[in-house]
N, CA, C and O of each residue as an XYZ file, in Angstrom:
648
protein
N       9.205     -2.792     32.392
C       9.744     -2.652     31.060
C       8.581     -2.618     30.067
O       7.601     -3.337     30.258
N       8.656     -1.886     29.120
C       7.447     -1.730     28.327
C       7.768     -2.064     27.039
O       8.537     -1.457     26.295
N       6.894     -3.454     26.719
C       6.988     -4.100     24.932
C       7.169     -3.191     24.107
O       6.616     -2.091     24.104
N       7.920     -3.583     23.390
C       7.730     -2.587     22.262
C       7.156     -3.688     21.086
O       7.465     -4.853     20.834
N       5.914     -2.495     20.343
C       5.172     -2.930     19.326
C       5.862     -3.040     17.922
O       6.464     -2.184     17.273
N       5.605     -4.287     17.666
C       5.562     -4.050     15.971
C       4.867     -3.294     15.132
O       3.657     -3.112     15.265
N       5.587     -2.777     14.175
C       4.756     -1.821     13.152
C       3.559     -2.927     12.417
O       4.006     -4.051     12.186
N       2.333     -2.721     12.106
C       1.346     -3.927     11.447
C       1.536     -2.848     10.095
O       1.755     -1.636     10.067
N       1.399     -3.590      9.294
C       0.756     -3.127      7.625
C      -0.162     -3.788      6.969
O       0.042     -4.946      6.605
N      -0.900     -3.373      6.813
C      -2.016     -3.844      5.536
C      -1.738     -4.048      4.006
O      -2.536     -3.329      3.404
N      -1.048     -4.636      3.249
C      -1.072     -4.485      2.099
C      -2.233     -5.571      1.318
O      -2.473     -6.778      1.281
N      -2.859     -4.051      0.630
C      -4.028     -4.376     -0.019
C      -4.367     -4.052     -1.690
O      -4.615     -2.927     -2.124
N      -4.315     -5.348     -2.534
C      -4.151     -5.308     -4.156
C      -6.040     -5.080     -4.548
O      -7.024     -5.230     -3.823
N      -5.952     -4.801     -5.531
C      -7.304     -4.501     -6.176
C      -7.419     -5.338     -7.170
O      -6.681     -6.323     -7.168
N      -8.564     -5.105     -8.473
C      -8.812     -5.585     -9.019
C      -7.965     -6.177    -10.570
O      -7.580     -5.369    -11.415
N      -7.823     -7.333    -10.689
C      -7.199     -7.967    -11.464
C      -5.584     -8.301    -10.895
O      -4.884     -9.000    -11.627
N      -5.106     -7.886     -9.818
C      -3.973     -7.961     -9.426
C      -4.039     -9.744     -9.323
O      -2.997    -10.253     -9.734
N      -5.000    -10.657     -8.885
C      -4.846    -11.668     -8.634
C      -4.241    -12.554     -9.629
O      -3.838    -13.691     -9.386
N      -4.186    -11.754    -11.171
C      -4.066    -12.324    -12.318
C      -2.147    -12.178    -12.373
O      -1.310    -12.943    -12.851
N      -2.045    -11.230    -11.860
C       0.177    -11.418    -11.828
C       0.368    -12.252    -12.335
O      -0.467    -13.145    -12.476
N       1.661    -12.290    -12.853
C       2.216    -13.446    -13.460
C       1.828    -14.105    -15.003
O       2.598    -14.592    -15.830
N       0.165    -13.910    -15.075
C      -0.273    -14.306    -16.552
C      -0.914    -12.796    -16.904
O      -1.253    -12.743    -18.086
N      -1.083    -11.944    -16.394
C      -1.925    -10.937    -17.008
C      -0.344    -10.052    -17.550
O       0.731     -9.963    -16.957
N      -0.723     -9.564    -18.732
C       0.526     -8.520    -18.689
C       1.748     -8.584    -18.424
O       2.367     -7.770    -17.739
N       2.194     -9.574    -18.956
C       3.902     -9.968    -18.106
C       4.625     -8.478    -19.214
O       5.136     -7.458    -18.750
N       4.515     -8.674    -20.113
C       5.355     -7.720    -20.170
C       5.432     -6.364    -19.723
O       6.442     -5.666    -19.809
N       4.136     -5.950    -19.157
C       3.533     -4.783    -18.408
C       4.077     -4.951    -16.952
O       4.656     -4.035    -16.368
N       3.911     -5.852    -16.552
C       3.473     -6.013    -14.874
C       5.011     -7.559    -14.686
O       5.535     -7.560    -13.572
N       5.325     -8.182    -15.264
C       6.775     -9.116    -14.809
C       5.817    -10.573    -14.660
O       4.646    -10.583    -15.042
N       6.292    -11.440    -14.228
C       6.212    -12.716    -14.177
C       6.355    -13.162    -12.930
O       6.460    -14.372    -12.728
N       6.376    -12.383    -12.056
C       6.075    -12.898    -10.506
C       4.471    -12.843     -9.871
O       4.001    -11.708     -9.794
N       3.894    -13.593     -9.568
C       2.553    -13.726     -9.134
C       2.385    -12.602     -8.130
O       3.301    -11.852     -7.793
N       1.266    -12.552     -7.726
C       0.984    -11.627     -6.110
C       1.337    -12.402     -4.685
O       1.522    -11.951     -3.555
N       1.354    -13.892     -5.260
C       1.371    -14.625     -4.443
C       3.161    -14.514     -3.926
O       3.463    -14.209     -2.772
N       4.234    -14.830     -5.043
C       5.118    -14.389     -4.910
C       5.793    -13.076     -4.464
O       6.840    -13.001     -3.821
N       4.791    -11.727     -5.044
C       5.195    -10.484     -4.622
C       4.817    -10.717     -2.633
O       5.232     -9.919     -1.792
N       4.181    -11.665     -2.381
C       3.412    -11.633     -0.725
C       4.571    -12.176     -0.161
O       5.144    -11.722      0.830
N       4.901    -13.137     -0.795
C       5.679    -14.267     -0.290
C       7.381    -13.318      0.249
O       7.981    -13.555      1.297
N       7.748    -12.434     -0.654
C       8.917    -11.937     -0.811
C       9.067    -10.814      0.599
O       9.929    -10.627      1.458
N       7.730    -10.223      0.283
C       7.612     -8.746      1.489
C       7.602     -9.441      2.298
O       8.704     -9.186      2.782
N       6.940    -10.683      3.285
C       6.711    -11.471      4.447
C       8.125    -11.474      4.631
O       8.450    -10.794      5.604
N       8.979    -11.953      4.091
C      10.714    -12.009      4.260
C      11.034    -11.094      4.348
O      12.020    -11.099      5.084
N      10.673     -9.634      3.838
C      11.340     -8.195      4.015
C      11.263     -8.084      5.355
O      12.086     -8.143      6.269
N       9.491     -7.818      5.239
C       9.219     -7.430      6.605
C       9.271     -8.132      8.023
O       8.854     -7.579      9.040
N       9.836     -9.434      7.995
C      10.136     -9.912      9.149
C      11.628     -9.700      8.971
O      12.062    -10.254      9.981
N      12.667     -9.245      8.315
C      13.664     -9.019      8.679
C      13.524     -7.173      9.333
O      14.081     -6.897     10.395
N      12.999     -6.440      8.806
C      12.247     -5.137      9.539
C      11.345     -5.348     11.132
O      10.889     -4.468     11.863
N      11.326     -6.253     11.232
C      10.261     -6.616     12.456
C       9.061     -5.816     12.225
O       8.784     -4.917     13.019
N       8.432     -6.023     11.363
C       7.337     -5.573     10.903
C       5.987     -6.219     10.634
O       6.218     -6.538      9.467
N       4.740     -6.649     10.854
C       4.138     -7.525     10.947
C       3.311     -6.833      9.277
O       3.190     -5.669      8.896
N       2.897     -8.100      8.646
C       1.555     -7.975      7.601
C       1.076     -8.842      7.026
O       1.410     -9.963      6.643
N      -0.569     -7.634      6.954
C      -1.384     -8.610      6.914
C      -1.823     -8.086      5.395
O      -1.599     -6.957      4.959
N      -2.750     -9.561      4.430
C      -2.732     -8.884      2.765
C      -3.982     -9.706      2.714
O      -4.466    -10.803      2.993
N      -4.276     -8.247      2.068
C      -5.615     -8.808      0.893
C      -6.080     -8.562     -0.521
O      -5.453     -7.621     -1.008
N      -6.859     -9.022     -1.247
C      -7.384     -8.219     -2.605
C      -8.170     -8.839     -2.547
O      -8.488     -9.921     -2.055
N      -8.828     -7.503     -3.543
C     -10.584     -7.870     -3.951
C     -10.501     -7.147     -5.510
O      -9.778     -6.241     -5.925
N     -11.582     -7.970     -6.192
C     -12.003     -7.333     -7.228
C     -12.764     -6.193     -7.326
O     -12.970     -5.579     -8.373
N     -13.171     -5.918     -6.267
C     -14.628     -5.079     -5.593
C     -14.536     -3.793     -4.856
O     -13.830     -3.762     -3.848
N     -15.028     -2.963     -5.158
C     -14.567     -1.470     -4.795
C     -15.511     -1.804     -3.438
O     -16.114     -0.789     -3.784
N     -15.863     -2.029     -2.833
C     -17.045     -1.845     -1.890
C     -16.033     -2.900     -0.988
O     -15.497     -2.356     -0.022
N     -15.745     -4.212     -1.178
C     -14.984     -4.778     -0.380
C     -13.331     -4.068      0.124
O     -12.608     -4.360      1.077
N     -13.190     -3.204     -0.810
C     -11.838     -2.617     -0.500
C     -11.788     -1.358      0.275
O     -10.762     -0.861      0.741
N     -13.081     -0.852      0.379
C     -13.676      0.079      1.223
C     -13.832     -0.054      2.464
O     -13.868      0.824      3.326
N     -13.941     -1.342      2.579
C     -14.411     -2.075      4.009
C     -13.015     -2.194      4.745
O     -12.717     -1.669      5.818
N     -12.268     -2.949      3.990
C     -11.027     -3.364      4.641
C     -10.261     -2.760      4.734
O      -9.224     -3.103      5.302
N     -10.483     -1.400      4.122
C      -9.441      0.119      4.711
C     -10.366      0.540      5.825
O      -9.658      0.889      6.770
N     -11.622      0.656      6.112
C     -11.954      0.777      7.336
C     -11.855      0.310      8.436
O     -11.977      0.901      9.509
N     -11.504     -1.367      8.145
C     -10.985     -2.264      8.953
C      -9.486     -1.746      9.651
O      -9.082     -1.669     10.811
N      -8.955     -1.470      8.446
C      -7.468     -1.261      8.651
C      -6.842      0.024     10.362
O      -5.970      0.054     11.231
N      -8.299      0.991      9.788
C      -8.048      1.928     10.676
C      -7.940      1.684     12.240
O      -7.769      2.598     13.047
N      -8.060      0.327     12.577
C      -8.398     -0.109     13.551
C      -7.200     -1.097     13.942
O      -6.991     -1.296     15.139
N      -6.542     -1.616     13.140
C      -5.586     -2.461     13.199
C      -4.040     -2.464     12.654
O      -3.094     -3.204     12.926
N      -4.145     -1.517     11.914
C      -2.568     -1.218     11.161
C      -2.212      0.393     11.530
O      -2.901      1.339     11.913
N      -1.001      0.244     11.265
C      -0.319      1.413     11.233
C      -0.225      2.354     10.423
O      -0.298      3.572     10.589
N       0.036      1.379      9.023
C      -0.161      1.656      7.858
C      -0.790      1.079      6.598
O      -1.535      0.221      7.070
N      -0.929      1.039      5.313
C      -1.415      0.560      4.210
C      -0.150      0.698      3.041
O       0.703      1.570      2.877
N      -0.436     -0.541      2.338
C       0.203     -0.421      0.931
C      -0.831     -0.850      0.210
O      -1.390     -1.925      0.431
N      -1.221      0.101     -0.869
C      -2.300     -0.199     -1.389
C      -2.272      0.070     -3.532
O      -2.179      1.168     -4.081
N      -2.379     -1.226     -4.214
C      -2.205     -0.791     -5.277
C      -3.870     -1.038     -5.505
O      -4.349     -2.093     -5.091
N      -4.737     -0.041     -6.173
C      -5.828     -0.075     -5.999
C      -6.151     -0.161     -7.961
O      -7.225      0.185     -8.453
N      -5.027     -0.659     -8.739
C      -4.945     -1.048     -9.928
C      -6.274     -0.124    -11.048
O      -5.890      1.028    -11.248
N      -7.124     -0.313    -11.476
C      -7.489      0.861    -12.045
C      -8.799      1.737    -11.454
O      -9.370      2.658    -12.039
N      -9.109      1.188    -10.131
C      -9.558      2.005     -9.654
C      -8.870      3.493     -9.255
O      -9.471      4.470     -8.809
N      -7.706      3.395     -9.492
C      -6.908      4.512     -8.921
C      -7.627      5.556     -9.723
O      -7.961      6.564     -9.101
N      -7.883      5.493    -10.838
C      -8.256      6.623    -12.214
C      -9.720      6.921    -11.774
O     -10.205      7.898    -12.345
N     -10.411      6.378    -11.010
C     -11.910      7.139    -11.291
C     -12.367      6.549     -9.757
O     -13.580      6.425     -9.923
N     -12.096      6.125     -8.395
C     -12.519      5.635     -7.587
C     -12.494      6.634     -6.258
O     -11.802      6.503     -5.248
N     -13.304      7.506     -6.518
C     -13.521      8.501     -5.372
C     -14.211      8.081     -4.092
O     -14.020      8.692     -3.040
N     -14.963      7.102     -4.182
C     -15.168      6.226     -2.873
C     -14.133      5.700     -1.682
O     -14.257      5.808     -0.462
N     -13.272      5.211     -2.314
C     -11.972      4.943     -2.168
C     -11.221      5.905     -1.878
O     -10.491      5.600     -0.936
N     -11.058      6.933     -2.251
C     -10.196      8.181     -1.819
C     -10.841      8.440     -0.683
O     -10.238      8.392      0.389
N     -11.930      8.697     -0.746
C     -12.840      9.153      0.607
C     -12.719      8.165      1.275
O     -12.810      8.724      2.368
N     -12.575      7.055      1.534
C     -12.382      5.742      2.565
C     -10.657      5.893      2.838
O     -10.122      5.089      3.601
N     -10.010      6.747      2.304
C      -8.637      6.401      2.703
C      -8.467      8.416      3.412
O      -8.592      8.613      4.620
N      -8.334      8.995      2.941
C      -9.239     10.271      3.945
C      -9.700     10.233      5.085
O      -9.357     11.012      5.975
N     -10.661      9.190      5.230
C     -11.427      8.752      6.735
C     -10.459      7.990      7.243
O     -10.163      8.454      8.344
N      -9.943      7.233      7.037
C      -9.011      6.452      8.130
C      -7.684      6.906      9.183
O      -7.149      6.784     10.285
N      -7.666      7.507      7.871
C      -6.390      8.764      9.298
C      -5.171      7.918      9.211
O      -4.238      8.661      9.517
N      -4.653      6.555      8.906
C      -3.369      6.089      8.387
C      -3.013      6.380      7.536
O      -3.723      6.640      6.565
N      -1.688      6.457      7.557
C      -0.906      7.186      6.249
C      -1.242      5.405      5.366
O      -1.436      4.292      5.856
N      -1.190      5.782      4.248
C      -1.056      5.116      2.895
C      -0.570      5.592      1.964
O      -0.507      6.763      1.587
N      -0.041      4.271      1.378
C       1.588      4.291      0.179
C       0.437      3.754     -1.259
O      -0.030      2.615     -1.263
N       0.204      4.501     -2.088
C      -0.580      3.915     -3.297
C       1.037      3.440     -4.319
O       1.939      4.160     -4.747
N       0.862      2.218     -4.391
C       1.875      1.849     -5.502
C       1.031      1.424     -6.456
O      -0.168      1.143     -6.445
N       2.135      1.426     -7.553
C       1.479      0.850     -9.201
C       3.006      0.091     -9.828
O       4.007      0.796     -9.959
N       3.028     -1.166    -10.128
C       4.193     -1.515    -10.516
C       4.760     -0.859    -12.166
O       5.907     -0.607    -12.533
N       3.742     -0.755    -12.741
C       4.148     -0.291    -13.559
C       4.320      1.470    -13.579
O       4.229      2.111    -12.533
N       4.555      2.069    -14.795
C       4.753      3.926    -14.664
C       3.485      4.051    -15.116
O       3.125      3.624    -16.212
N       2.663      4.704    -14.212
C       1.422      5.087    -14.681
C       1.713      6.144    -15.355
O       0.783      6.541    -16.058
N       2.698      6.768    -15.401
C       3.210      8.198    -16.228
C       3.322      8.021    -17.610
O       2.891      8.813    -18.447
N       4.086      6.650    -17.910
C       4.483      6.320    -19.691
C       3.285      5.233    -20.103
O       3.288      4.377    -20.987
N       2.628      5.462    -19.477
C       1.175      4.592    -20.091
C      -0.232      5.907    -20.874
O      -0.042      7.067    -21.241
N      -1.397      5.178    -20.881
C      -2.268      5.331    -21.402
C      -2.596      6.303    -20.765
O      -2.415      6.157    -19.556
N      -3.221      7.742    -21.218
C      -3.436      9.236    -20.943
C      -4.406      8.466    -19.429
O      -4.101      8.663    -18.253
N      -5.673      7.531    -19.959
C      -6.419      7.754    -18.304
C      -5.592      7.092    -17.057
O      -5.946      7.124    -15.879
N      -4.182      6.366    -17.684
C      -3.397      5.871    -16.636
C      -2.945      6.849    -15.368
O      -3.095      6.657    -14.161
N      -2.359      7.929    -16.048
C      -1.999      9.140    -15.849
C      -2.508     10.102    -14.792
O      -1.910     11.131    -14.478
N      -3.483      9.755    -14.344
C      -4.405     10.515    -13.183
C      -4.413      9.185    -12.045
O      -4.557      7.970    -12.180
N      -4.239      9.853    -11.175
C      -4.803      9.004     -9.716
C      -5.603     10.427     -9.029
O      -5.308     11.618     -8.923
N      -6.518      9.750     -8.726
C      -7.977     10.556     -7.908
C      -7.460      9.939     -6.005
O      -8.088     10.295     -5.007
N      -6.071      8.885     -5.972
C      -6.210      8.830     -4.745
C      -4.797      9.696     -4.121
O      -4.716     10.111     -2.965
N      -3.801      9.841     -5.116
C      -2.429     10.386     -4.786
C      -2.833     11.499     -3.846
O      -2.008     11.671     -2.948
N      -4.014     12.400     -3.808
C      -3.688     13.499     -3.077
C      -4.046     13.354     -1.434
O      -3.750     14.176     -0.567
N      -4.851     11.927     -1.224
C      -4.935     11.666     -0.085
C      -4.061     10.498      0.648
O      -4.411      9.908      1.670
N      -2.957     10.302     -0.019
C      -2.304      9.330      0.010
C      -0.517     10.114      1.007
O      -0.353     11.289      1.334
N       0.157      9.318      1.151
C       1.439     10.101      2.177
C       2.645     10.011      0.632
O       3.713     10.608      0.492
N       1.896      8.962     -0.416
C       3.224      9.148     -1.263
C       1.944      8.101     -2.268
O       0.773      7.721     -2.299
N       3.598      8.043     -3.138
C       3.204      7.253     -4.810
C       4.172      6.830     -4.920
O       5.090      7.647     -4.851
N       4.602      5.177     -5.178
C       5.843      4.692     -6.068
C       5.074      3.959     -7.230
O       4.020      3.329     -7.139
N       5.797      4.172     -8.271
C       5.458      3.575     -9.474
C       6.261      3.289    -10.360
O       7.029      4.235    -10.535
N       6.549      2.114    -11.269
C       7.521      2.123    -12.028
C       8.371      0.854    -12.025
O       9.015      0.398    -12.969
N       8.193      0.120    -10.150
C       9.363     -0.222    -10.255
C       9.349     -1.869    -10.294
O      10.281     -2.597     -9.952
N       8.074     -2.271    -10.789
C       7.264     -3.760    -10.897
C       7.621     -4.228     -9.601
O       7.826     -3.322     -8.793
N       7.749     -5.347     -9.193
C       7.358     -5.761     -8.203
C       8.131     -4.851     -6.556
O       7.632     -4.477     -5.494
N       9.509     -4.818     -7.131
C       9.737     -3.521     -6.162
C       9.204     -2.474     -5.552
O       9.371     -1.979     -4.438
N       8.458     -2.186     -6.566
C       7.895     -0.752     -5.920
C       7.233     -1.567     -4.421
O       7.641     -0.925     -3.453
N       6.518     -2.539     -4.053
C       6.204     -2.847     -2.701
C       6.863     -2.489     -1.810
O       6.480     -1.869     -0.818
N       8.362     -2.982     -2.170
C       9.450     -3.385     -1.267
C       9.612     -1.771     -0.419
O       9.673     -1.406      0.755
N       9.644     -0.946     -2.099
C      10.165      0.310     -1.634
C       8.561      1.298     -0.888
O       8.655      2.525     -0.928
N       7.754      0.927     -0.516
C       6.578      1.853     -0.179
C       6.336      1.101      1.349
O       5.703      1.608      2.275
N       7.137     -0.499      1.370
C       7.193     -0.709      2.682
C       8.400     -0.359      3.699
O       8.538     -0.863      4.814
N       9.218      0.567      3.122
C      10.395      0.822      3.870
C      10.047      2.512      3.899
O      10.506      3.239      4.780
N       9.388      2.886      3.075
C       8.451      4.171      3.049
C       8.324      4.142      4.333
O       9.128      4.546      5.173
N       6.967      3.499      4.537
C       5.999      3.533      6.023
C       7.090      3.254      6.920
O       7.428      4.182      7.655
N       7.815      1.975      7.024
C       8.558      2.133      8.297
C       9.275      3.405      8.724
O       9.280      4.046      9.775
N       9.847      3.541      7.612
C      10.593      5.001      7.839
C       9.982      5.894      8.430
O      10.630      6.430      9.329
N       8.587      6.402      8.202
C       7.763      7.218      8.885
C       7.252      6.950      9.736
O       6.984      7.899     10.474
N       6.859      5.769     10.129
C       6.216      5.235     11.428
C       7.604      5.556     12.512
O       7.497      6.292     13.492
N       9.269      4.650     12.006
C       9.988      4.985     12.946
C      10.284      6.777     13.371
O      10.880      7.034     14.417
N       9.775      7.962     12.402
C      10.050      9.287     12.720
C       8.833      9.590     13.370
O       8.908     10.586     14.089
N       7.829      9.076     13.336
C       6.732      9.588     14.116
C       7.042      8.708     15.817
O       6.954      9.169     16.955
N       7.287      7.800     15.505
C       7.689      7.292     17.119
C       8.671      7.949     17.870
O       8.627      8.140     19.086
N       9.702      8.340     16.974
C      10.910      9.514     17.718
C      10.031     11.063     18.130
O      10.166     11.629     19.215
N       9.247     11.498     17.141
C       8.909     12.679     17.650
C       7.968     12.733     18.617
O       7.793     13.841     19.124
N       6.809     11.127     19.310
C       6.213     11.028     19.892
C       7.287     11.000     21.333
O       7.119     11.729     22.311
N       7.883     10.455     21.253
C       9.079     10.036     22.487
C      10.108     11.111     22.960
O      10.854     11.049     23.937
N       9.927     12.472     21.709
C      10.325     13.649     22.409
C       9.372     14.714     22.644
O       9.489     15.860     23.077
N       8.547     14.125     22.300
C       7.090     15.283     23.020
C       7.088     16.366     21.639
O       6.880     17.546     21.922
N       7.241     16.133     20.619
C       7.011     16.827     19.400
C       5.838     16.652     18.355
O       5.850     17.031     17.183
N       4.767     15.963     19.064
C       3.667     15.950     17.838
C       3.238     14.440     18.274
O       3.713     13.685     19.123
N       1.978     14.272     17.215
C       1.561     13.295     17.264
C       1.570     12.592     15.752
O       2.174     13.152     14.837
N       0.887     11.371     15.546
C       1.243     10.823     13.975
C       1.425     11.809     13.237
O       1.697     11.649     12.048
C-alpha cells in the first residue's frame, strides 16, 4: 500500500508584516500574523495539509528560504509586502524554484497608492489574491491545494507532469 503524502506549504510574510495588528489596522485589520498563522494551521489541518511559516524583513533572507522551499514544499504563499513593487531578485528566486506560488496582499493593491499598483512578481507567480485582509491567505491556500490536487489527478492518469 503506498502512503499518501501531505501537501507541505511554505507560507512566507515579508517586511513589516510582523507589525499586524498595530501597523495599519485600518489598512491591514487587527489580527496579528501570529493570529493570521494560528487560523491557517486550523484550515490546513482540516485540508490535511502540512505548513511551515516564516518572515523576514530582508530581501536576501527571503531569497534563501524560497530556495529552501524548492526542496521541501509543494507550494508557497507568499505576501512579499512592498517588496512586491520593485524586488526583482525575488521574482528571479521565485522563477528558479519551479513551485507554483500564490503572491497575496491583504489589502487591494489596486485602490491604493499608484506604486502599490505594480507587482514585478505577479508574472512569475500561478496567481494574485488581494483585497481580502486576512482571508486572502485562507483563499490562496485552497488555491494551491486545488492545484496540487489537479496536478496529482493528471499525474495518476499519465497526463503531464506539475
Amino acid at each position: 500500500m503506498t502512503a499518501i503524502r501531505k501537501m507541505r506549504v511554505l507560507v512566507l510574510n515579508g517586511p513589516n508584516l510582523n507589525l499586524l495588528g498595530e501597523r495599519e489596522p485600518g489598512v491591514y485589520g487587527c489580527a496579528t500574523l501570529e493570529d493570521i498563522c494560528s487560523h491557517l494551521s486550523t484550515a490546513a489541518e482540516a485540508m490535511g495539509i502540512t505548513l511551515a511559516f516564516a518572515q523576514s524583513n530582508h530581501e536576501g533572507e527571503i531569497i534563501d528560504i524560497l530556495h529552501a522551499a524548492r526542496l521541501e514544499c509543494d507550494g508557497v504563499i507568499l505576501n512579499a509586502g512592498a517588496y512586491t513593487h520593485y524586488s526583482y531578485a525575488i521574482r528571479d528566486a521565485i522563477a528558479a524554484i519551479r513551485i507554483p506560488v500564490v503572491e497575496v496582499h491583504m489589502s487591494n493593491i489596486y485602490a491604493r497608492e499608484d506604486f502599490r499598483q505594480t507587482s514585478v512578481l505577479a508574472p512569475v507567480c500561478v496567481g494574485q489574491i488581494s483585497g481580502f485582509g486576512a482571508d486572502s491567505y485562507d483563499l490562496a491556500l485552497t488555491a494551491l491545494a486545488f492545484r496540487f490536487n489537479q496536478s496529482k489527478l493528471r499525474l495518476e492518469e499519465g497526463r503531464g507532469c506539475r
